[in-house]
Backbone and ligand atoms as CSV (ligand in chain L), in Angstrom:
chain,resi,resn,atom,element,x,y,z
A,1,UNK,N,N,1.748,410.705,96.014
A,1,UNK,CA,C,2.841,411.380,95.324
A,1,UNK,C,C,2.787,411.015,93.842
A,2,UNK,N,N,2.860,411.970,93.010
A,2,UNK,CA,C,2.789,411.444,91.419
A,2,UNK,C,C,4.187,411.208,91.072
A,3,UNK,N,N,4.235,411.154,89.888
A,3,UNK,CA,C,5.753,410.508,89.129
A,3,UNK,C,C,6.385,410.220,89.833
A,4,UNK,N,N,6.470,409.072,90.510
A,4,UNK,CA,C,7.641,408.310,91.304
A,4,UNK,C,C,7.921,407.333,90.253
A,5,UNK,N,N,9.850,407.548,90.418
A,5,UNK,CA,C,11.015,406.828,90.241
A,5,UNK,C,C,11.932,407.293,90.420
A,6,UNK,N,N,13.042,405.982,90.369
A,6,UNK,CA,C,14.429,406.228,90.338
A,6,UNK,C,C,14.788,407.649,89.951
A,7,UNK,N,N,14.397,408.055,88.568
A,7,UNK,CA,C,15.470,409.352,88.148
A,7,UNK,C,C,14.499,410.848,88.540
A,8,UNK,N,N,13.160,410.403,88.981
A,8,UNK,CA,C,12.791,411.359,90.060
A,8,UNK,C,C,12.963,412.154,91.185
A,9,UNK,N,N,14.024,411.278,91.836
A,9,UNK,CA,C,14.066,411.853,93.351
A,9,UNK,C,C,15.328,411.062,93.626
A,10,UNK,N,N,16.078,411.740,94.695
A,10,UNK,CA,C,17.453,411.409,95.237
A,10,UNK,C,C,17.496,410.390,96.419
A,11,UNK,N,N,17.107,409.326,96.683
A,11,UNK,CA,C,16.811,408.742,98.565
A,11,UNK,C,C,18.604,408.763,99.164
A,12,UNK,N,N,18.596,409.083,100.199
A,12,UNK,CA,C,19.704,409.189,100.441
A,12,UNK,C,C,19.078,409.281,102.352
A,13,UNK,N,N,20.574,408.403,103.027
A,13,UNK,CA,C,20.573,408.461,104.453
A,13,UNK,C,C,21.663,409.542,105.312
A,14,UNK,N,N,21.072,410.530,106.003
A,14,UNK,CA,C,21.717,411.350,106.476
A,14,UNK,C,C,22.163,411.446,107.812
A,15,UNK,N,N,23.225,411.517,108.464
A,15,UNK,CA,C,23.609,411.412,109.841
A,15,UNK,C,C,24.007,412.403,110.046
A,16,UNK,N,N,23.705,413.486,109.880
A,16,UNK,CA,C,23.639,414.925,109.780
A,16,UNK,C,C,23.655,415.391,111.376
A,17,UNK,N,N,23.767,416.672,111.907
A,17,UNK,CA,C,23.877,416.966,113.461
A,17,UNK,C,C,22.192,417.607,113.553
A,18,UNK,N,N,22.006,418.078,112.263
A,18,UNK,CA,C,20.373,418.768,112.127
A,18,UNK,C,C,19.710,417.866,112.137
A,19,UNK,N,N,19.992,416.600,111.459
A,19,UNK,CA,C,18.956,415.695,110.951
A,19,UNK,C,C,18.338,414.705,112.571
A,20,UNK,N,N,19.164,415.099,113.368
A,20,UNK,CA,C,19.420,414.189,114.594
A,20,UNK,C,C,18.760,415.124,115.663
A,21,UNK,N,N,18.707,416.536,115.521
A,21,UNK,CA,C,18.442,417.113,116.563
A,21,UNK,C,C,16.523,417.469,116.386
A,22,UNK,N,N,16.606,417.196,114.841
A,22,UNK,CA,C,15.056,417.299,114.604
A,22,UNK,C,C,14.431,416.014,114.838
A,23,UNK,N,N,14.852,414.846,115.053
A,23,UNK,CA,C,14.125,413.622,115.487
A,23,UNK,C,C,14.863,413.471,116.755
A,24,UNK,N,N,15.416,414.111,117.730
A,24,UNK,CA,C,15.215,413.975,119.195
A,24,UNK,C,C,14.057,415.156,119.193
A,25,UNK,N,N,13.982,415.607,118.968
A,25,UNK,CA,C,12.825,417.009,119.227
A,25,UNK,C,C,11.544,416.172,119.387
A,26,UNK,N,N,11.803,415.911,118.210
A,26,UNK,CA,C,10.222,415.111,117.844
A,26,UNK,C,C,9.808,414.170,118.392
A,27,UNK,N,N,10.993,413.193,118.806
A,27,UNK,CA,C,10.692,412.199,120.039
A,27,UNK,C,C,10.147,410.795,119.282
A,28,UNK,N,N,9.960,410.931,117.811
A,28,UNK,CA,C,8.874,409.957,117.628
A,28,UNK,C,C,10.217,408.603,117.008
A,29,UNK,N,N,9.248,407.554,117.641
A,29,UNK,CA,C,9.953,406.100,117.350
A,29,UNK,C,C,10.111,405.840,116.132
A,30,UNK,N,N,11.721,405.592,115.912
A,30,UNK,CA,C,12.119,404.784,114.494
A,30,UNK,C,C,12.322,405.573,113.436
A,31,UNK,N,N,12.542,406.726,113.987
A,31,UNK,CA,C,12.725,407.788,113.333
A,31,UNK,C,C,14.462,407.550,112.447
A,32,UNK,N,N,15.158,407.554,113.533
A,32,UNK,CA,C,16.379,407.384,113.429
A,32,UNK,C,C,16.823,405.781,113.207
A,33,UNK,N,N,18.173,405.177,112.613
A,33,UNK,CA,C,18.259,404.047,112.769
A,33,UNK,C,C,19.640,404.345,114.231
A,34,UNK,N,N,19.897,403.299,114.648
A,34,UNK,CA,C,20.855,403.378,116.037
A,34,UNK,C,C,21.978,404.282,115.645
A,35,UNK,N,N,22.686,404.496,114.684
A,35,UNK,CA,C,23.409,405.309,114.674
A,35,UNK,C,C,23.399,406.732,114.430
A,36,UNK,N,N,21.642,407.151,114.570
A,36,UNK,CA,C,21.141,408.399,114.561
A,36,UNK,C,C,21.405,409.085,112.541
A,37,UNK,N,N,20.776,407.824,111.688
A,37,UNK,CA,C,20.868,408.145,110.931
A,37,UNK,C,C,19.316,408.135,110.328
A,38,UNK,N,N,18.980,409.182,109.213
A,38,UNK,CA,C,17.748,409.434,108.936
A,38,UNK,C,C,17.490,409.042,107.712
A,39,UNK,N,N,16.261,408.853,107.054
A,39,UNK,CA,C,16.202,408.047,105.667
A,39,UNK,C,C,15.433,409.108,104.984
A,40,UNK,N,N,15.814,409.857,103.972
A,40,UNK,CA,C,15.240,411.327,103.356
A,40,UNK,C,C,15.193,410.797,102.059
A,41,UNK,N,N,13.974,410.961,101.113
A,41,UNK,CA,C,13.931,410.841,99.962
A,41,UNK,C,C,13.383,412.880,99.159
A,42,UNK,N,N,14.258,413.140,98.316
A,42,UNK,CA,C,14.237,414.308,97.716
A,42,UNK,C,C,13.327,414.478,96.434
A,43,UNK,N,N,12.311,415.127,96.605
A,43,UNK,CA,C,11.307,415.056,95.554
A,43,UNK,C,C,11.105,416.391,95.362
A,44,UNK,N,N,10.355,416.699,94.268
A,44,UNK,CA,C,10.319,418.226,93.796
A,44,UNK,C,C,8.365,418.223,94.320
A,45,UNK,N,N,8.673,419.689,95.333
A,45,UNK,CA,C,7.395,419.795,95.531
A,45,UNK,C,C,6.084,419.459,95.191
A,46,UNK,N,N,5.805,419.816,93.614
A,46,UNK,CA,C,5.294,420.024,93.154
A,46,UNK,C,C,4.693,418.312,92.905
A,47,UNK,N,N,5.277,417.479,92.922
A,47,UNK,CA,C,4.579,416.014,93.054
A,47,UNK,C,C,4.250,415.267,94.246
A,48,UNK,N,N,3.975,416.472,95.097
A,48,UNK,CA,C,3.347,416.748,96.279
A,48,UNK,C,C,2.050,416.879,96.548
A,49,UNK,N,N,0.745,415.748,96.744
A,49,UNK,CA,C,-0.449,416.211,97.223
A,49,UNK,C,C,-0.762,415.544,98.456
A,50,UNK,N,N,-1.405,416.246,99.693
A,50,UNK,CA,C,-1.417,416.103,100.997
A,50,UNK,C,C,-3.248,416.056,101.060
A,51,UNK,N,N,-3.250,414.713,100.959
A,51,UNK,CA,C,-5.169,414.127,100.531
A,51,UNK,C,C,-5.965,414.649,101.918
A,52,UNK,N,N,-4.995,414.662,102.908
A,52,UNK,CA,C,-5.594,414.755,104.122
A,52,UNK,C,C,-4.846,414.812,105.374
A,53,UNK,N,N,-5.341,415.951,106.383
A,53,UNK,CA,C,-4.667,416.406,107.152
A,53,UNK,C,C,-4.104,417.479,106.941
A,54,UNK,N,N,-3.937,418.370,106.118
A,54,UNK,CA,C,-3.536,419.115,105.960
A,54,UNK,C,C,-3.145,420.333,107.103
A,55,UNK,N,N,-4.296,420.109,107.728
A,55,UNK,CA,C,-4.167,421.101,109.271
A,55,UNK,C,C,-3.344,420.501,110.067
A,56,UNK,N,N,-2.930,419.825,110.312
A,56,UNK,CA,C,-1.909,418.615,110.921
A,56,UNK,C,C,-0.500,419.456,110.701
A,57,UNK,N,N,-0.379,419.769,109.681
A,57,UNK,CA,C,1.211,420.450,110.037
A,57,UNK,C,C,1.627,421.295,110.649
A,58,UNK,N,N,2.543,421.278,111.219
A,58,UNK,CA,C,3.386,422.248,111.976
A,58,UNK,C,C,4.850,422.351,111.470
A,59,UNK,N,N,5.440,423.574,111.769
A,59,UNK,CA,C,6.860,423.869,111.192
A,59,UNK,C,C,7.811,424.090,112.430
A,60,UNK,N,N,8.823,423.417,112.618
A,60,UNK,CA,C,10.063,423.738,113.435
A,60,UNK,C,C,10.980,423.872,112.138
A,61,UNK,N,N,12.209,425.191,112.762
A,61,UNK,CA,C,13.449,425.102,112.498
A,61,UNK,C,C,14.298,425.582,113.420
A,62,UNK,N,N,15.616,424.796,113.046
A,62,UNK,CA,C,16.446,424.705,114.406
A,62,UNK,C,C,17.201,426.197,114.685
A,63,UNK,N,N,17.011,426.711,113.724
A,63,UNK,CA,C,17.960,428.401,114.031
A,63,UNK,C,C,16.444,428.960,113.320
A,64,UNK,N,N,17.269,430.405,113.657
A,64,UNK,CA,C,16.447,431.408,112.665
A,64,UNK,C,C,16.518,431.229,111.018
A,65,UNK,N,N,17.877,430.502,110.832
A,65,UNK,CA,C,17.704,430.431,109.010
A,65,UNK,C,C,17.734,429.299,108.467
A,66,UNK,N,N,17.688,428.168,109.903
A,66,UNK,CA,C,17.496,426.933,109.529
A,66,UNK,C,C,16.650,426.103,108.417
A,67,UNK,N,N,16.624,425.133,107.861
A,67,UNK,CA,C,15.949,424.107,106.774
A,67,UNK,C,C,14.202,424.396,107.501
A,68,UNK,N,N,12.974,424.986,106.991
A,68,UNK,CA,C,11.832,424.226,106.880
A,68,UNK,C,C,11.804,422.785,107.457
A,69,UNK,N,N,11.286,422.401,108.527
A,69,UNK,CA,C,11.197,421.471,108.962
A,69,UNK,C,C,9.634,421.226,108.555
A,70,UNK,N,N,8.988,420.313,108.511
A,70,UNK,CA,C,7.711,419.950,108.762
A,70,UNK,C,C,7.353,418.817,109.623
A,71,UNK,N,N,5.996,418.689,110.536
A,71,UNK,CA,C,6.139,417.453,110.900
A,71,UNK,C,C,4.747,417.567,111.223
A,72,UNK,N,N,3.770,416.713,111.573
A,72,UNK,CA,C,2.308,416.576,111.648
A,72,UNK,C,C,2.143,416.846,113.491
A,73,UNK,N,N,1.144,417.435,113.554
A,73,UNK,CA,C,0.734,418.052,115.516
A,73,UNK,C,C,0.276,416.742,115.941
A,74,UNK,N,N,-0.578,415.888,115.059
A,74,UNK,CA,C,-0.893,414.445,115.867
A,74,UNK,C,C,-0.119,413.913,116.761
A,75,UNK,N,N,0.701,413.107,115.563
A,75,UNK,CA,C,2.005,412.215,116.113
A,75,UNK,C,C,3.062,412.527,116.210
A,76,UNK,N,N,3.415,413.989,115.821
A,76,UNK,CA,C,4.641,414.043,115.560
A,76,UNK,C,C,5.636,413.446,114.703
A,77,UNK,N,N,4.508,413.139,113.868
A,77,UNK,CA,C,5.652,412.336,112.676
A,77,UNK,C,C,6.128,413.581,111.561
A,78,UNK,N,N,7.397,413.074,111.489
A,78,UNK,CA,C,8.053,413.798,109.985
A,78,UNK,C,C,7.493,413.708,109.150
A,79,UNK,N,N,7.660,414.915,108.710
A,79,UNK,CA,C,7.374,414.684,106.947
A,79,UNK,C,C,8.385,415.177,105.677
A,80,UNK,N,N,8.523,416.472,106.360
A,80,UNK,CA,C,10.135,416.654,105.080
A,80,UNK,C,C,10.297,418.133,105.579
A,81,UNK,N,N,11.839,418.195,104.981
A,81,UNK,CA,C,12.163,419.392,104.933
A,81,UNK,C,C,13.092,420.114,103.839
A,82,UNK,N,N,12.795,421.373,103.600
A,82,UNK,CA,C,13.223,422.265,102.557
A,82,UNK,C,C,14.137,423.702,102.976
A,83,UNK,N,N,14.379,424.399,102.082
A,83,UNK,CA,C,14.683,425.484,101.769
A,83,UNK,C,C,13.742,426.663,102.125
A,84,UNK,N,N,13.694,427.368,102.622
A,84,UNK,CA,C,12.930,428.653,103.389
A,84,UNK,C,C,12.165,429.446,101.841
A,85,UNK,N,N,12.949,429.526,100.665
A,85,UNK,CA,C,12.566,430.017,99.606
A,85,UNK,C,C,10.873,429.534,98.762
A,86,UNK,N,N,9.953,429.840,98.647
A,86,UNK,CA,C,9.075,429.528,98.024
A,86,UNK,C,C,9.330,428.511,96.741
A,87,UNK,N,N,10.231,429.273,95.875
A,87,UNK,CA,C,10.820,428.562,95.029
A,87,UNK,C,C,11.938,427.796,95.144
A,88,UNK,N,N,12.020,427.278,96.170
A,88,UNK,CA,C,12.839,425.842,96.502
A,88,UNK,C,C,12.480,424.868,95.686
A,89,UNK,N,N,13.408,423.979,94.911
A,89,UNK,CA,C,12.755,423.243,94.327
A,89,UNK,C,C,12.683,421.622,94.582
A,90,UNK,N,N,13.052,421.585,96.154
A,90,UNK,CA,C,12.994,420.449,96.573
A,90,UNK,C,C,12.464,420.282,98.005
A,91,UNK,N,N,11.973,418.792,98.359
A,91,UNK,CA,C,11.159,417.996,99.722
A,91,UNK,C,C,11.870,417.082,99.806
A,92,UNK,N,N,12.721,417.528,101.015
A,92,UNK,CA,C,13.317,415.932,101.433
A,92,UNK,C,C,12.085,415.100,102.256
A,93,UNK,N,N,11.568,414.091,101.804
A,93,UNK,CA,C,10.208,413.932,102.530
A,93,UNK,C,C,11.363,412.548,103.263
A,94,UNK,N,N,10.502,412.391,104.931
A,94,UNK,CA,C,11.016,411.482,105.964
A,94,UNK,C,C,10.200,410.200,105.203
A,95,UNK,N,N,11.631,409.031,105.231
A,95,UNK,CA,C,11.111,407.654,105.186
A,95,UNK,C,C,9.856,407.357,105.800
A,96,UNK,N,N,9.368,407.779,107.053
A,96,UNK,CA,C,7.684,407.521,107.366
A,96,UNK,C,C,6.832,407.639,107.075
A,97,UNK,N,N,6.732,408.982,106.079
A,97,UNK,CA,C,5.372,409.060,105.379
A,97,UNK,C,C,5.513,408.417,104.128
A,98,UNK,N,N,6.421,407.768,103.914
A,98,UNK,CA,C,5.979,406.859,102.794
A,98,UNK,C,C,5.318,405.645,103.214
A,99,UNK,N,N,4.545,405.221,102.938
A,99,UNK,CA,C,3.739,403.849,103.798
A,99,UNK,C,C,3.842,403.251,103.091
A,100,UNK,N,N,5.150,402.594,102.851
A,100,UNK,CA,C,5.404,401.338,102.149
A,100,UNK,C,C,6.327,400.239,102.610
A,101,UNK,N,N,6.181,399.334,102.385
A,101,UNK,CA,C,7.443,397.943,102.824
A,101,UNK,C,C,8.900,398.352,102.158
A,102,UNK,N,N,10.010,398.189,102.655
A,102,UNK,CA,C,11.475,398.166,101.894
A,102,UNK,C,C,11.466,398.021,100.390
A,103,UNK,N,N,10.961,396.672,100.048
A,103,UNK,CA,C,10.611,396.491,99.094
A,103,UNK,C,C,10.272,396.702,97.740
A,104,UNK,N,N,8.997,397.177,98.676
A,104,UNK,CA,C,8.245,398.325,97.024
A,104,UNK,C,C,8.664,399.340,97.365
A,105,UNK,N,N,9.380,400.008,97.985
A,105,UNK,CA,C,9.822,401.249,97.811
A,105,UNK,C,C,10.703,401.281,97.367
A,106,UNK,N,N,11.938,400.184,97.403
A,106,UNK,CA,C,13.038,399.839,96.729
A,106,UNK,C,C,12.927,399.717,94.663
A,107,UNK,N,N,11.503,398.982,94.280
A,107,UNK,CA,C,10.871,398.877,93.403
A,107,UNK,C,C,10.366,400.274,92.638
A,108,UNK,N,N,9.872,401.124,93.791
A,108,UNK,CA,C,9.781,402.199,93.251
A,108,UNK,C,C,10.269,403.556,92.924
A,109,UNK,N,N,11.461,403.522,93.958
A,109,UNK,CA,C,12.479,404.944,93.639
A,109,UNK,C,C,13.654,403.935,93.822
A,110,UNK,N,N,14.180,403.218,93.863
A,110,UNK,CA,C,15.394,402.401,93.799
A,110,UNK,C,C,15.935,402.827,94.879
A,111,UNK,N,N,17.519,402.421,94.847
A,111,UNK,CA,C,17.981,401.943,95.900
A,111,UNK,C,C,18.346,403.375,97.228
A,112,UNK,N,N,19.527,403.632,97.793
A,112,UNK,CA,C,19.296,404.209,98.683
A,112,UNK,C,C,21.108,405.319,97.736
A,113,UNK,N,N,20.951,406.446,97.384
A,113,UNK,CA,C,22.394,406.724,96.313
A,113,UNK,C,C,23.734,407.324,97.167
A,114,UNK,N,N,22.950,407.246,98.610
A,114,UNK,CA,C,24.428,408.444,99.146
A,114,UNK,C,C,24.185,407.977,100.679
A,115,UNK,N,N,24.698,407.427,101.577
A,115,UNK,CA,C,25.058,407.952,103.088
A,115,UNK,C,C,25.933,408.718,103.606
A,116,UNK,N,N,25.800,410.105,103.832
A,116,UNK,CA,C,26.201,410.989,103.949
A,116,UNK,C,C,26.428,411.423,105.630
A,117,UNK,N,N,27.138,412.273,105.429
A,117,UNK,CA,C,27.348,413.022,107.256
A,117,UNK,C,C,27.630,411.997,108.302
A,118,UNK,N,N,28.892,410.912,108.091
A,118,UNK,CA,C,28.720,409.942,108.768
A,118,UNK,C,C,29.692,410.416,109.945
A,119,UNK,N,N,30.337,412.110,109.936
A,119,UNK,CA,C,31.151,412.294,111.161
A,119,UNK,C,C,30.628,412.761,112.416
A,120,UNK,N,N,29.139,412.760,111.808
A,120,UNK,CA,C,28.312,412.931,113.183
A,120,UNK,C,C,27.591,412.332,114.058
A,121,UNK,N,N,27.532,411.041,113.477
A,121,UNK,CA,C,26.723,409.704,113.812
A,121,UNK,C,C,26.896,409.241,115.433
A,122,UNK,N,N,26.820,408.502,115.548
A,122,UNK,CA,C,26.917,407.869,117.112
A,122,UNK,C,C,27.840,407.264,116.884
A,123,UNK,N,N,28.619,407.072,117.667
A,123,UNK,CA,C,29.767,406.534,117.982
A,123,UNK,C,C,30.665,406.188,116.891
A,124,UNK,N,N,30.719,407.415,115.849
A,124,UNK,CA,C,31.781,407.560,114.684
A,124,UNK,C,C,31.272,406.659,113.405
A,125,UNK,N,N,32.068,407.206,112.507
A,125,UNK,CA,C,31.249,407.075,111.048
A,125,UNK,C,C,31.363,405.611,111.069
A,126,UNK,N,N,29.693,405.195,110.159
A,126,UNK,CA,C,29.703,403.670,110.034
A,126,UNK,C,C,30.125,403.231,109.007
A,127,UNK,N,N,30.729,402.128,109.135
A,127,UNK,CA,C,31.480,401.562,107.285
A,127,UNK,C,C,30.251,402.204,106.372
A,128,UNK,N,N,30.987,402.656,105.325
A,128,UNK,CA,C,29.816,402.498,104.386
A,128,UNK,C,C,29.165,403.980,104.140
A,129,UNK,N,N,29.600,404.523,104.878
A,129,UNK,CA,C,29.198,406.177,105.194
A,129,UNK,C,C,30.197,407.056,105.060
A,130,UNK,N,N,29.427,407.768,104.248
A,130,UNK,CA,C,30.852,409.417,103.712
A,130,UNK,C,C,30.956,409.945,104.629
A,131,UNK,N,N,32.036,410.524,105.117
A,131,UNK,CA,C,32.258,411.707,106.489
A,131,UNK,C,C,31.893,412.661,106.035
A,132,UNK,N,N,31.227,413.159,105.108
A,132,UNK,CA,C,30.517,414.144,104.689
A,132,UNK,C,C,29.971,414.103,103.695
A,133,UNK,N,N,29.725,414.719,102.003
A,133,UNK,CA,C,29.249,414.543,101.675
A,133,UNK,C,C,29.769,414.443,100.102
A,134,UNK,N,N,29.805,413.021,99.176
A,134,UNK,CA,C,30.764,412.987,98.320
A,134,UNK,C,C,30.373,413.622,96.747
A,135,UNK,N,N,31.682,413.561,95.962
A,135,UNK,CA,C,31.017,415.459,95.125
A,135,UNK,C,C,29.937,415.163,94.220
A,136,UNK,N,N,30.178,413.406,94.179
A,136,UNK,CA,C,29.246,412.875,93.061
A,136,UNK,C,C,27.739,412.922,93.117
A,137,UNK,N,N,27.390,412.766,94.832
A,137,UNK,CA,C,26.244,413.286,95.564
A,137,UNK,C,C,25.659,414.150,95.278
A,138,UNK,N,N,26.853,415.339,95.410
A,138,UNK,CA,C,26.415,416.649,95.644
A,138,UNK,C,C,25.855,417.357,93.892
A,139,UNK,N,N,26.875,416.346,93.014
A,139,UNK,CA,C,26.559,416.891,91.633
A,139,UNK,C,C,25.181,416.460,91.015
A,140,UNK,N,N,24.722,415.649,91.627
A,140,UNK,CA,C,23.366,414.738,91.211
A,140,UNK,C,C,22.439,415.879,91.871
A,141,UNK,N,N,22.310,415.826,92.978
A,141,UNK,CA,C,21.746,417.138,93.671
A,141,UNK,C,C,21.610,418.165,93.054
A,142,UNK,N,N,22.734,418.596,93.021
A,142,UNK,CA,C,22.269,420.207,91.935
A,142,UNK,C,C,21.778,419.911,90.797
A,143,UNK,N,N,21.712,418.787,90.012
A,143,UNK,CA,C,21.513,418.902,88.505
A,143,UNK,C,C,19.775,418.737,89.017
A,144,UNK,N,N,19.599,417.788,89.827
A,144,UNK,CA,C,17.812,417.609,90.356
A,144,UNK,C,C,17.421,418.582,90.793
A,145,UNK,N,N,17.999,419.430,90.968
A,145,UNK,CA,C,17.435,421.490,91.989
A,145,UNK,C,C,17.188,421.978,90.594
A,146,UNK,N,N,18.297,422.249,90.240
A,146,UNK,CA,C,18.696,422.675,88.602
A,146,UNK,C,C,17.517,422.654,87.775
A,147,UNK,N,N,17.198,421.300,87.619
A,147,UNK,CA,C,15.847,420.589,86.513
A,147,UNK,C,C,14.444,420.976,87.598
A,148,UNK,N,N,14.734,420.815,88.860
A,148,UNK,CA,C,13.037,421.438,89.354
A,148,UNK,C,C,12.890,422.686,89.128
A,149,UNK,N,N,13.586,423.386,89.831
A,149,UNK,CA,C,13.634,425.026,89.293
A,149,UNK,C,C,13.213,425.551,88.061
A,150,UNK,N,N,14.060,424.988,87.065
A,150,UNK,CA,C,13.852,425.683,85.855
A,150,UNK,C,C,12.719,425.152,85.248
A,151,UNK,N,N,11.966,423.887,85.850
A,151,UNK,CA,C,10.627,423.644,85.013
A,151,UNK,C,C,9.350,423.914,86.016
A,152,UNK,N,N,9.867,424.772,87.235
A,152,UNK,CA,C,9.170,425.339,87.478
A,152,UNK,C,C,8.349,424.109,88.822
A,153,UNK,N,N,9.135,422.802,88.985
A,153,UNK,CA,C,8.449,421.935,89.853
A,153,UNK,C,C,8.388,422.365,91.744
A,154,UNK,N,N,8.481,423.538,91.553
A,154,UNK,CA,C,8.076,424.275,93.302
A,154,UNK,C,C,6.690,424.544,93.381
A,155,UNK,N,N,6.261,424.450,92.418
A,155,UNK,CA,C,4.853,424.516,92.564
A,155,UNK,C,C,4.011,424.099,91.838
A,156,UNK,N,N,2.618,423.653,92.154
A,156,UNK,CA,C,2.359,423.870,93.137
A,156,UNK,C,C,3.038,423.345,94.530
A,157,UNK,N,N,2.462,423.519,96.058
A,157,UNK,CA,C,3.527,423.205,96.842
A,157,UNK,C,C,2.664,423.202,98.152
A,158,UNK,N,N,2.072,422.197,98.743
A,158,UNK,CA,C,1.502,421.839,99.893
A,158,UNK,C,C,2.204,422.902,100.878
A,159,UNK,N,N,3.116,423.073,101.076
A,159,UNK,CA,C,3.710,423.748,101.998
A,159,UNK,C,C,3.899,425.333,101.982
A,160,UNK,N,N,3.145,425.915,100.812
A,160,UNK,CA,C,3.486,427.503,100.761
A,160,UNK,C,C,2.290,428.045,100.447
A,161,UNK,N,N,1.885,429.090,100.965
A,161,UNK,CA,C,0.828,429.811,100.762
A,161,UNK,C,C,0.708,430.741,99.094
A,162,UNK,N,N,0.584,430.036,98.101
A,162,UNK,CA,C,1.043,430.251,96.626
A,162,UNK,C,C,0.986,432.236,96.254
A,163,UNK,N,N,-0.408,432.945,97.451
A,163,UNK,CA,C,-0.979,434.252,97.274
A,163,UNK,C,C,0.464,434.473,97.416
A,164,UNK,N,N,0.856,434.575,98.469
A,164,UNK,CA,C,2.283,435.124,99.882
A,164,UNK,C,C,2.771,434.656,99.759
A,165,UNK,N,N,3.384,433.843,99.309
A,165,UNK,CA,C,5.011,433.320,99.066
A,165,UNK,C,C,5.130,433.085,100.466
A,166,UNK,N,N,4.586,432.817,101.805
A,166,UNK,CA,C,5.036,432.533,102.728
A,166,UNK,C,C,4.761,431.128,102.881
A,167,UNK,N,N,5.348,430.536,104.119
A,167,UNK,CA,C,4.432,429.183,104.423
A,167,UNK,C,C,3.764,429.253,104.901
A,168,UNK,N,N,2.992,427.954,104.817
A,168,UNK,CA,C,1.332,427.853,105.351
A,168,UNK,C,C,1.182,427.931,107.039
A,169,UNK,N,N,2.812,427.487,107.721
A,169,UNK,CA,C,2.352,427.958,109.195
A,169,UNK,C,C,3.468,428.709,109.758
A,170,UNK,N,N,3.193,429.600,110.644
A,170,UNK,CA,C,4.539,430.179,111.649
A,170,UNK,C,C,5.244,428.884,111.894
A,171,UNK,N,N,6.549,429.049,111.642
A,171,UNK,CA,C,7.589,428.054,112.424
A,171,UNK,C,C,7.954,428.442,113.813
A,172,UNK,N,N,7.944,427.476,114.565
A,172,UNK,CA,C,8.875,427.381,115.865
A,172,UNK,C,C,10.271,427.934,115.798
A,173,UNK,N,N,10.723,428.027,115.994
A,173,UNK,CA,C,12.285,428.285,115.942
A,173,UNK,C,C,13.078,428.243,117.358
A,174,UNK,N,N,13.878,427.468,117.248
A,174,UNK,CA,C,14.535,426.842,118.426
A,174,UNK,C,C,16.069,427.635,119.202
A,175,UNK,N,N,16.121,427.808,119.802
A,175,UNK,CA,C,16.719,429.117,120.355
A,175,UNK,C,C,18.308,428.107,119.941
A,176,UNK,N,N,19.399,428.459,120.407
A,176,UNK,CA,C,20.564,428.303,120.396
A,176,UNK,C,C,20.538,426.773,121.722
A,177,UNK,N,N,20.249,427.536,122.415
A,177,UNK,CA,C,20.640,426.286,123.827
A,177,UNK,C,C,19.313,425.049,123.757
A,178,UNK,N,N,18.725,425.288,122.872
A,178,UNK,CA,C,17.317,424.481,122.557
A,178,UNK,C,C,17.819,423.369,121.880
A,179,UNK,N,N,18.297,423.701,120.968
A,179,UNK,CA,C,18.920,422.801,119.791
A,179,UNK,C,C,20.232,422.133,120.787
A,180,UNK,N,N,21.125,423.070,121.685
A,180,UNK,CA,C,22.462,422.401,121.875
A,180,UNK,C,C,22.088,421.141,122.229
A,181,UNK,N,N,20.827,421.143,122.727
A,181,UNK,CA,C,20.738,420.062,124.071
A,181,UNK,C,C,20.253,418.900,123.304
A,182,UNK,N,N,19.890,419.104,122.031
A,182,UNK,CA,C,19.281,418.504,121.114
A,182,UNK,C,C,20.446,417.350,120.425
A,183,UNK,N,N,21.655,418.254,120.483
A,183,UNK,CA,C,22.940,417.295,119.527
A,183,UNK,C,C,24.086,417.353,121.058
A,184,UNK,N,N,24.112,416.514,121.483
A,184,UNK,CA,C,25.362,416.872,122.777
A,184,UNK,C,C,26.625,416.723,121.871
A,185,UNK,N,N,27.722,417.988,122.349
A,185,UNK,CA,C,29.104,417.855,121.562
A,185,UNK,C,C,28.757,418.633,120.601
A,186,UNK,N,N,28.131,419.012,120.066
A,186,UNK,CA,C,28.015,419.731,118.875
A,186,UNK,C,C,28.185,421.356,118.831
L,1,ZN,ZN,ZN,20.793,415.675,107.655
């Protein structure tokens, strides 16, 4: 990933009902922490290069107009998810494909700025967690969409076929009762 830092990218933990139903899908370990919360760091495509494997991806989304999911056919590991738009100007990429210790990752995009969606969590929001999502969050967010967009950081974009504006694979798409079974209560 190029230009990593702090005022690069948003890391933020989501306990989201989507974020939960795409790592039961996926099945893969440690995905989630116990309270079915996910660790998403938000980067602008475009400081996106995929050295290898590239054939490895596959796309689920949980509805028909659901988030771009991505995740690799190997292991089933995450990798991020976006906006259906070509010109999206953001990758929430999954804490796993970063292959780094707490540490230096802490060192290198800083700390963690938002826990969000905590009314969906397991067994009710954890101290420390917004029941949804707070505006200061949300204003940092748009100003980072805002600044990728307009400088054009959607692309290039591992994930879109640049000719076709489409993505690089058919998505799955998960029927209604696919997903229910995915979030119980929801
Ligand atoms: Zn989420």
């Amino acid at each position: 990933m190029a230009d990593v830092s702090p005022a690069q990218g948003n890391r933020v933990l989501c306990y989201c009902d989507d974020c939960q139903a795409f790592a039961r899908h996926l099945g893969t370990e440690g995905m989630m922490d116990a309270r079915g919360g996910t660790e998403i760091y938000q980067v602008f495509p475009a400081q996106i290069r995929l050295t290898a494997g590239a054939e490895q991806l596959r796309l689920l989304r949980l509805s028909e107009k659901g988030l771009l999911r991505w995740y690799t056919a190997c292991c089933r590991s995450p990798v991020g998810n976006m906006l259906s738009s070509p010109r999206s100007p953001f990758v929430g990429l999954f804490r796993g494909v970063l292959a780094v210790e707490d540490d230096a990752l802490e060192a290198a995009i800083g700390p963690i700025v938002g826990r969000i969606q905590g009314r969906f969590a397991v067994g009710g929001c954890p101290p420390g967690v917004h029941p949804r999502a707070p505006v200061g969050l949300l204003w940092r967010s748009l100003v980072f969409l805002g600044r990728g967009f307009f400088t054009g950081k959607y692309a290039p974009s591992p994930f879109f076929d640049a000719a076709t504006g489409s993505p690089v694979r058919e998505a799955q798409v998960l029927t209604r009762q696919e997903r229910a079974v995915l979030v119980p209560g929801s």
